[in-house]
PAVOZA-807825 format. One record per atom (N, C-alpha, C): residue in one letter; x, y, z. Coordinates in steps of 0.1 Angstrom, whole numbers, plus 5000, padded with zeros to 4 digits. Layout:
N
AXYZ;...
//
This chain:
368
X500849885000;X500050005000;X500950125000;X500650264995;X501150374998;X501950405008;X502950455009;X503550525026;X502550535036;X501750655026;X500650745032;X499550615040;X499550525040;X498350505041;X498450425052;X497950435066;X498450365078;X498150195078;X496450205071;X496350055072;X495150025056;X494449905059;X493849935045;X492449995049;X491850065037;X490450075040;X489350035045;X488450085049;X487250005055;X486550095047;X484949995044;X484050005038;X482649985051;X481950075051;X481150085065;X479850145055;X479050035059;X477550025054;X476750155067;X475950235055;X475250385062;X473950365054;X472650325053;X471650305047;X471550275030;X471550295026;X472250265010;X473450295004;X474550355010;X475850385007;X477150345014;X478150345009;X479350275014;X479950375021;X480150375033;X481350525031;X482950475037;X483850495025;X485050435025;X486150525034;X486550495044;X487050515054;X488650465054;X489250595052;X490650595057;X491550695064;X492450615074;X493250685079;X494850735068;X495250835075;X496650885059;X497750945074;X498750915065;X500051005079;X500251145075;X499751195065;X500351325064;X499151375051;X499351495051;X498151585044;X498351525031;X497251505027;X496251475011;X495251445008;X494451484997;X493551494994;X493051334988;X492051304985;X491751164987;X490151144979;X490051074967;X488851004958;X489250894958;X488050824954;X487750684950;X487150644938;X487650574931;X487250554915;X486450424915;X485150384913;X484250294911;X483950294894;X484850214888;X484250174874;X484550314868;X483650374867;X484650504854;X483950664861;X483550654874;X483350744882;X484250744891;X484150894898;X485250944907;X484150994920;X484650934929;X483851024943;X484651084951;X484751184957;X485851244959;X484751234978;X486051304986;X486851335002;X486351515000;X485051554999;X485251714997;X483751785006;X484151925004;X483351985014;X482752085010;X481752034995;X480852164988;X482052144980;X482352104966;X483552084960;X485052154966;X485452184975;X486752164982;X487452074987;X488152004979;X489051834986;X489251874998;X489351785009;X489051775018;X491051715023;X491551785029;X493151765030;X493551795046;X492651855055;X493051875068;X493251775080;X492551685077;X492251565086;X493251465083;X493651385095;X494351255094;X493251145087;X491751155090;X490851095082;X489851105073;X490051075059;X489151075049;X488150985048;X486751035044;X485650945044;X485051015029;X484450905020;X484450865007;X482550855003;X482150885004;X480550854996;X480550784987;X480050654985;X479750554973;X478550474974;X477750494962;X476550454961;X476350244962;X475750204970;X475550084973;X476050034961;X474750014951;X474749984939;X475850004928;X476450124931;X477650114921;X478550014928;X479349994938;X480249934945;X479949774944;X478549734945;X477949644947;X478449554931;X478149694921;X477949584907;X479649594903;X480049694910;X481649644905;X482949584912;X482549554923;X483249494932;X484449534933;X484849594932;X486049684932;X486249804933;X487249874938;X487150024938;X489150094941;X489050144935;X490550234934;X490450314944;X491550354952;X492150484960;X492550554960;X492450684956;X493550764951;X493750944959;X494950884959;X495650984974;X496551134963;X496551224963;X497751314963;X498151394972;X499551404974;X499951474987;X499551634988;X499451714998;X499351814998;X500451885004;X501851974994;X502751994998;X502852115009;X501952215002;X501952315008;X500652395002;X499452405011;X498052435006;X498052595008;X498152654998;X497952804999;X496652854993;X495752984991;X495553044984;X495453014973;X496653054965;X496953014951;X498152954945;X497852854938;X498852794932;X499252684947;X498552614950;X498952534959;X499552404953;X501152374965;X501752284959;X501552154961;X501352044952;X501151914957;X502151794951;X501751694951;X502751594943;X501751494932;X502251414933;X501251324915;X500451204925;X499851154919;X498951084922;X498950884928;X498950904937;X499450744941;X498450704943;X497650584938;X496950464938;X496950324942;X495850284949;X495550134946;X494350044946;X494349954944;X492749884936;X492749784949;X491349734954;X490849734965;X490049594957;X489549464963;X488449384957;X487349424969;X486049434965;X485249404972;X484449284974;X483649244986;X482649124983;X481649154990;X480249234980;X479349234991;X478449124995;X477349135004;X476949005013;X476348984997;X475848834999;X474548764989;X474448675000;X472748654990;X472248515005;X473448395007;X473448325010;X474448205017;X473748135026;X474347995029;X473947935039;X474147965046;X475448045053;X475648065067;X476548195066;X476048275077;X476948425073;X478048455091;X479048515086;X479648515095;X479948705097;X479448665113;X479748795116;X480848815125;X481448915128;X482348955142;X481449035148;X481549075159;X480849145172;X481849205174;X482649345177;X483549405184;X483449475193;X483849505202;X483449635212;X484449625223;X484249755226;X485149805239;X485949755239;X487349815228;X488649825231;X489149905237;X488549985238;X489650095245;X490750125248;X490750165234;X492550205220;X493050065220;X493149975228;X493649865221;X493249845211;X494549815200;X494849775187;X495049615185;X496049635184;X496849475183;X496149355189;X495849405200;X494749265203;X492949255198;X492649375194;X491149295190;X491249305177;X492349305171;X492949295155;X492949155159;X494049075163;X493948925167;X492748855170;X492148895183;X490448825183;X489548895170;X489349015164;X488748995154;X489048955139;X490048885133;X490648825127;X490348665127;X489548585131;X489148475132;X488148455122;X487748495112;X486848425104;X488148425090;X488548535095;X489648535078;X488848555069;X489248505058;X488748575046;X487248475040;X486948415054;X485448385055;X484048495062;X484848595065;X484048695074;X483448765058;X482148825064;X481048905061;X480948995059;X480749035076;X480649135081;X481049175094;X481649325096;X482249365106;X481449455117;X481349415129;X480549505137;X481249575146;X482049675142;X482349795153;X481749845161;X481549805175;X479749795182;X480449895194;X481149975191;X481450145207;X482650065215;X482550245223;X483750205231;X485350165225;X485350205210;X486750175205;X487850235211;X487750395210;X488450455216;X488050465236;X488950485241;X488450525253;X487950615260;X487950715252;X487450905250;X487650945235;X487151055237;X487751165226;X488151285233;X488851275240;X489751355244;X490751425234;X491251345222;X492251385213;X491351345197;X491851395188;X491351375175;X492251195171;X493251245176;X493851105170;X493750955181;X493150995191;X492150855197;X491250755185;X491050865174;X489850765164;X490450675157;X492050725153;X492550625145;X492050475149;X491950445161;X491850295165;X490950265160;X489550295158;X488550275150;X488950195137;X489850295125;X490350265117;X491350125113;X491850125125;X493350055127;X493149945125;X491649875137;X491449795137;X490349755123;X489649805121;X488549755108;X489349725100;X490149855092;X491249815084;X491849665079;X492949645094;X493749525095;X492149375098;X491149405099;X490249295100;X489649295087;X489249365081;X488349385071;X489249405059;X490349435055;X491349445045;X490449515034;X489449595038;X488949675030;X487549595019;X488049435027;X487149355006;X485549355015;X485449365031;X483849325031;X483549455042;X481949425040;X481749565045;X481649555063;X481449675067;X482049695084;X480149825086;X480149785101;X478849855104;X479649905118;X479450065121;X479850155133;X478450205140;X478750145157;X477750175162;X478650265173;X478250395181;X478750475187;X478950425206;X479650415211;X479850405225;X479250505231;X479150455252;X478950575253;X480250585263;X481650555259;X482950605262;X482850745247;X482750695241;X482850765226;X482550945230;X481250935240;X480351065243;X481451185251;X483151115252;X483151195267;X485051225261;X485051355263;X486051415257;X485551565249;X486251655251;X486251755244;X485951755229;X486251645220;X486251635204;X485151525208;X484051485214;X483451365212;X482151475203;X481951595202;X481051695197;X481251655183;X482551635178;X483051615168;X483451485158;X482751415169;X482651255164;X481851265150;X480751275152;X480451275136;X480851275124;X481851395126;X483251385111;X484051315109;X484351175121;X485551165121;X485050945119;X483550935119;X483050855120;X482150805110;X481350695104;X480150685096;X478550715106;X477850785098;X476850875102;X475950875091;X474550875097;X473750895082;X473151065086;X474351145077;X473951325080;X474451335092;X475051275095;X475651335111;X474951265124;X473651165121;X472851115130;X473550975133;X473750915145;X474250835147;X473650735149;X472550735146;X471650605144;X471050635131;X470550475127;X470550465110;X469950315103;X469650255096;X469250195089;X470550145082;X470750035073;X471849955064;X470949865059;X471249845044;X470949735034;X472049685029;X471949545037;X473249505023;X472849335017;X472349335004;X471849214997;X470949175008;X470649025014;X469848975021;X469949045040;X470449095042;X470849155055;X470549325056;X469349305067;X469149465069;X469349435085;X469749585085;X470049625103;X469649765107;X469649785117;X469249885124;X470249915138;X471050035137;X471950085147;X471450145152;X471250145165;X470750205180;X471850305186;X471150365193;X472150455202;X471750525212;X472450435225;X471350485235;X472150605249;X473250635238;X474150765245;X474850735259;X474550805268;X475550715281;X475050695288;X475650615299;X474650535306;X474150525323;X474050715321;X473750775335;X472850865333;X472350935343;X471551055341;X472351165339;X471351245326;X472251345322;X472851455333;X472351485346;X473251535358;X473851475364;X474351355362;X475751275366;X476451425369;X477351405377;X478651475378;X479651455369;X479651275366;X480651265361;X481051325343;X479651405339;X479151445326;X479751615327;X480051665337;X479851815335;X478851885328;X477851875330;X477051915323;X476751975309;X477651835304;X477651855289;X476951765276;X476351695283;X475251605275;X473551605277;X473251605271;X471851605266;X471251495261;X471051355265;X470751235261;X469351205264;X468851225274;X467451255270;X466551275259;X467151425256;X466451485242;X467251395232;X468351375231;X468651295223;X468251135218;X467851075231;X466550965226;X465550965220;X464751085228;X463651135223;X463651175208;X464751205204;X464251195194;X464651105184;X465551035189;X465650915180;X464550815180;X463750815192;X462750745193;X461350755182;X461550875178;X460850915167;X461350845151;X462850835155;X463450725142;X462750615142;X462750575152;X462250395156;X460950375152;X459950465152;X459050495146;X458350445132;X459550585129;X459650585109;X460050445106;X461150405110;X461750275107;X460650155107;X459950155118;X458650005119;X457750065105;X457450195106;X456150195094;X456650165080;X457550265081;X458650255071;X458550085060;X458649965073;X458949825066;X460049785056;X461049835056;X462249845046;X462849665049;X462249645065;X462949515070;X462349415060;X461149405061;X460449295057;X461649215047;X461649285035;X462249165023;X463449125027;X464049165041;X465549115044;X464948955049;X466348845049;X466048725053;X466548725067;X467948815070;X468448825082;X468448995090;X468348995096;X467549115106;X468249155116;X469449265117;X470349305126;X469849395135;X469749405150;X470349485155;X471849565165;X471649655162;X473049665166;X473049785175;X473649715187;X474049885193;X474849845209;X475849945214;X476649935221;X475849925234;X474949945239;X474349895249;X473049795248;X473049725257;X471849625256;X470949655262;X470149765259;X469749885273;X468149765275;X467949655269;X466749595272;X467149505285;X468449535290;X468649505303;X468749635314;X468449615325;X468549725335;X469449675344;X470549765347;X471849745355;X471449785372;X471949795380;X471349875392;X472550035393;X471350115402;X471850235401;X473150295405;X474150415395;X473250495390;X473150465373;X472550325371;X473150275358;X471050245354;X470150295364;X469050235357;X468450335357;X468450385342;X467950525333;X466950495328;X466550565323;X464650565312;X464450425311;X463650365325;X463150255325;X462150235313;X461550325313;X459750325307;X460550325293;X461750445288;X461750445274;X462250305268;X463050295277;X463750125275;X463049995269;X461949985281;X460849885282;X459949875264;X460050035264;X459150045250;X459750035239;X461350035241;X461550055226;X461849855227;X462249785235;X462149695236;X460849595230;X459849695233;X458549615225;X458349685209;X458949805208;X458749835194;X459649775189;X460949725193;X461449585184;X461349505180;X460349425189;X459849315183;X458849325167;X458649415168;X457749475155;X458549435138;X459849435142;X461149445133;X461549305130;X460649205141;X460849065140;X462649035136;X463249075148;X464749075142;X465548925144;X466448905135;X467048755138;X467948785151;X468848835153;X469648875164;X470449015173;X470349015180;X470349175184;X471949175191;X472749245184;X474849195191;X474949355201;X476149365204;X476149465219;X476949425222;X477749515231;X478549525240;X478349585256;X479249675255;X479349765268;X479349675285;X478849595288;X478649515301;X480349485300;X481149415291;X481949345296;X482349205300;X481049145290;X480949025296;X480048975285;X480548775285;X479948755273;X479048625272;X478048685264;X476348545264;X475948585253;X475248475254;X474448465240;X472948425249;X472148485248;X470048475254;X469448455247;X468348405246;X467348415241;X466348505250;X464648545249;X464448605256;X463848535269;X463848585278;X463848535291;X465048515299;X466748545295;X467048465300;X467848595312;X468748535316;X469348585327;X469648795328;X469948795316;X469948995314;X468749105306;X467748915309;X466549045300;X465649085311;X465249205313;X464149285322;X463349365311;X463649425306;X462249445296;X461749355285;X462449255278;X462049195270;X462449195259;X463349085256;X464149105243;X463749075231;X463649105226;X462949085211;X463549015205;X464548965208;X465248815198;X466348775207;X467348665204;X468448665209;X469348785210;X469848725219;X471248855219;X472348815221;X473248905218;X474748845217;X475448905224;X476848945232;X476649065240;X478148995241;X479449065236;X480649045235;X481649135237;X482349135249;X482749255252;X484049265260;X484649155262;X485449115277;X486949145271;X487449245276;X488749345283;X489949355289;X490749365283;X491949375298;X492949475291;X492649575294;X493449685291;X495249675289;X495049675306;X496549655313;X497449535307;X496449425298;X497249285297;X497149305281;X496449365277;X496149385265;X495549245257;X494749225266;X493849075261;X492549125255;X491549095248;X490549115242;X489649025237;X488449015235;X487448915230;X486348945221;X486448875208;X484848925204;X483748825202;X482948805198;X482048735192;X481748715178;X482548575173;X482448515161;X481248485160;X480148525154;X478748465146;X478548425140;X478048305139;X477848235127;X476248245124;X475448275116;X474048265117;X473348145101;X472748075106;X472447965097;X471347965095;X470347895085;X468847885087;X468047845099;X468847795106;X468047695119;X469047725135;X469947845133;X470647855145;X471747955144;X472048035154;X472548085159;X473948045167;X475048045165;X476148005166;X477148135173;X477648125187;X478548245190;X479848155194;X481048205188;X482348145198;X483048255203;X483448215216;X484148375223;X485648385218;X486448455212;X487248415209;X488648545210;X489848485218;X490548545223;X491348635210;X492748715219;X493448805209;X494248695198;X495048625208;X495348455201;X494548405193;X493448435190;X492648335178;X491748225190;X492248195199;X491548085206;X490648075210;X489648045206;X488447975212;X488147945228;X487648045234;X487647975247;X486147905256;X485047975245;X483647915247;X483047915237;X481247855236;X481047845225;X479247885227;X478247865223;X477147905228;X476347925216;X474847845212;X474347845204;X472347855207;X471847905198;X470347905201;X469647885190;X469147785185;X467947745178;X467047815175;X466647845161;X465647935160;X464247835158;X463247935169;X462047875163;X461347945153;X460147985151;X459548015141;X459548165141;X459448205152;X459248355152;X460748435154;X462048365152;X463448435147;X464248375138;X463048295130;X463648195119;X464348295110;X465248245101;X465948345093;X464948325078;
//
């Protein structure tokens, strides 16, 4: 690959579009060539050259019918006014594979690294070049305190995803807390800046949640800089559009996704909008979803509903993959396997190893 280019691309599914996501070491401007179009890194036509990260707009359907896509970087020597100096054009060609139905699809579950690199590069690396799909599920970085905390985001999809299958970003609520977390949106996939969203990709539709952090907004430990309340509220109005909407229906497999499993209640000061919780838990089931993945707890199961972390009612299995060790630099995700008749999770270390396994039977009403 280029100098410039720290790791390979990631391709991150945002409701009908791709948005191709790269990290660079030094200033340049940055398009992507799909077939005999050019999409450029710009802002109201101005290439876009100030950021350590470029993000790319590509239409599903083009990416889809051409499975492939070029990168193309030029340096920015010295950006003036006029006559600004740059260098020539360095390239490279990328294969894609997007999902089609299959007998069995393999997902990763990621979450809460907290800037560890190297190890949830290792545990999420276990399907190889049998993986699907990538689930970036929060808590990557450990704040945003710094702009360049996001790279990890990158670092790891990149080195897991090698750019050829597509990756889904759901926001933490570590993510919320830092001076630049205002600024997350630029630096992240977003549909318009909203962090929850819809994705179609071939037989697989999902829905990204975001249930912000996971205290009351006059926590102390917030400074009175969040607003998550209003900020449900109105995503709860998304949830809405999205059931009437029905975009799910013609999918076979039915994602949810999001960094808290808020259809569980923790004890205080961790048990927030009971009532909103409860309900959006029953407007899920509406979505009839095959499996619902998460993080944030720290700890890892696979439920159906009833079982040990459900209090409002879970609308399908869950998956909940999350387990940490900073200081040891150990990490775990959840390998998914999802099949016509079952649900398959293995826990699986930075080493590749397998340390548990856990499976649930679909009956009729989470059949795929």
């Amino acid at each position: 690959m280029p100098d410039w280019m720290e790791t390979w691309p990631s391709v991150y599914a945002v409701g009908r579009e791709y948005q191709i996501c790269l990290p660079v070491r030094q200033e340049c401007t940055m398009w992507v060539r799909v077939g005999e179009k050019d999409y450029c890194d710009h802002s109201n036509g101005i290439l876009r050259s100030g950021k350590f990260l470029h993000i790319v707009h590509v239409p599903c359907e083009a990416l889809e019918r051409e499975r492939r896509y070029t990168v193309c970087l030029r340096e920015i020597r010295k950006r003036r006014p006029y006559f600004t100096e740059c260098g020539e054009v360095q390239s490279r060609e990328y294969c894609f594979e997007p999902l089609v139905k299959k007998e069995e699809y393999h997902i990763i579950n990621l979450a809460d690294t907290h800037s560890l690199t190297k190890a949830p590069v290792g545990s999420g690396s276990f399907f190889g070049e049998k993986l699907d799909l990538l689930v970036m599920n929060g808590d990557i970085p450990d704040d945003s305190g710094e702009p360049e905390n996001f790279r990890a985001i990158y670092l790891i999809s990149g080195a897991v995803s090698k750019g050829r299958v597509p990756c889904v970003f759901a926001r933490g609520n570590h993510d919320m807390r830092g001076i630049y977390a205002e600024q997350l949106a630029d630096y992240t996939p977003t549909d318009g800046g909203k962090s929850y969203y819809t994705f179609r990709l071939g037989p697989v539709w999902g829905i990204v949640l975001d249930a912000g952090e996971d205290k009351e907004d006059g926590n102390p430990e917030y400074g009175h800089t969040v607003c998550c309340e209003a900020f449900r509220e109105e995503e709860e109005d998304f949830l809405n559009r999205v059931i009437a909407a029905k975009e799910y229906e013609q999918a076979s497999v039915r994602l949810i996704v999001s960094h808290h499993p808020f259809a569980h209640c923790i004890k205080a000061p961790f048990d927030i909008e009971q009532e909103r919780y409860a309900g959006w838990s029953q407007m899920l089931k509406k979505l009839r979803p095959t499996v619902w993945l998460t993080g944030h707890l720290h700890e890892c199961f696979l439920e159906s509903p009833g079982g040990a972390h459900d209090t409002y009612g879970y609308p399908c299995p869950v998956v909940c993959s999350s387990q940490v060790d900073v200081a040891q630099n150990r990490h775990t995700v959840g390998a998914v396997t999802i099949t016509e008749k079952e649900i398959r999770v293995r826990y699986v270390s930075e080493n590749g190893e397998v340390f548990g396994e856990e499976s649930v039977v679909f009956d009729e009403k989470y059949s795929v």
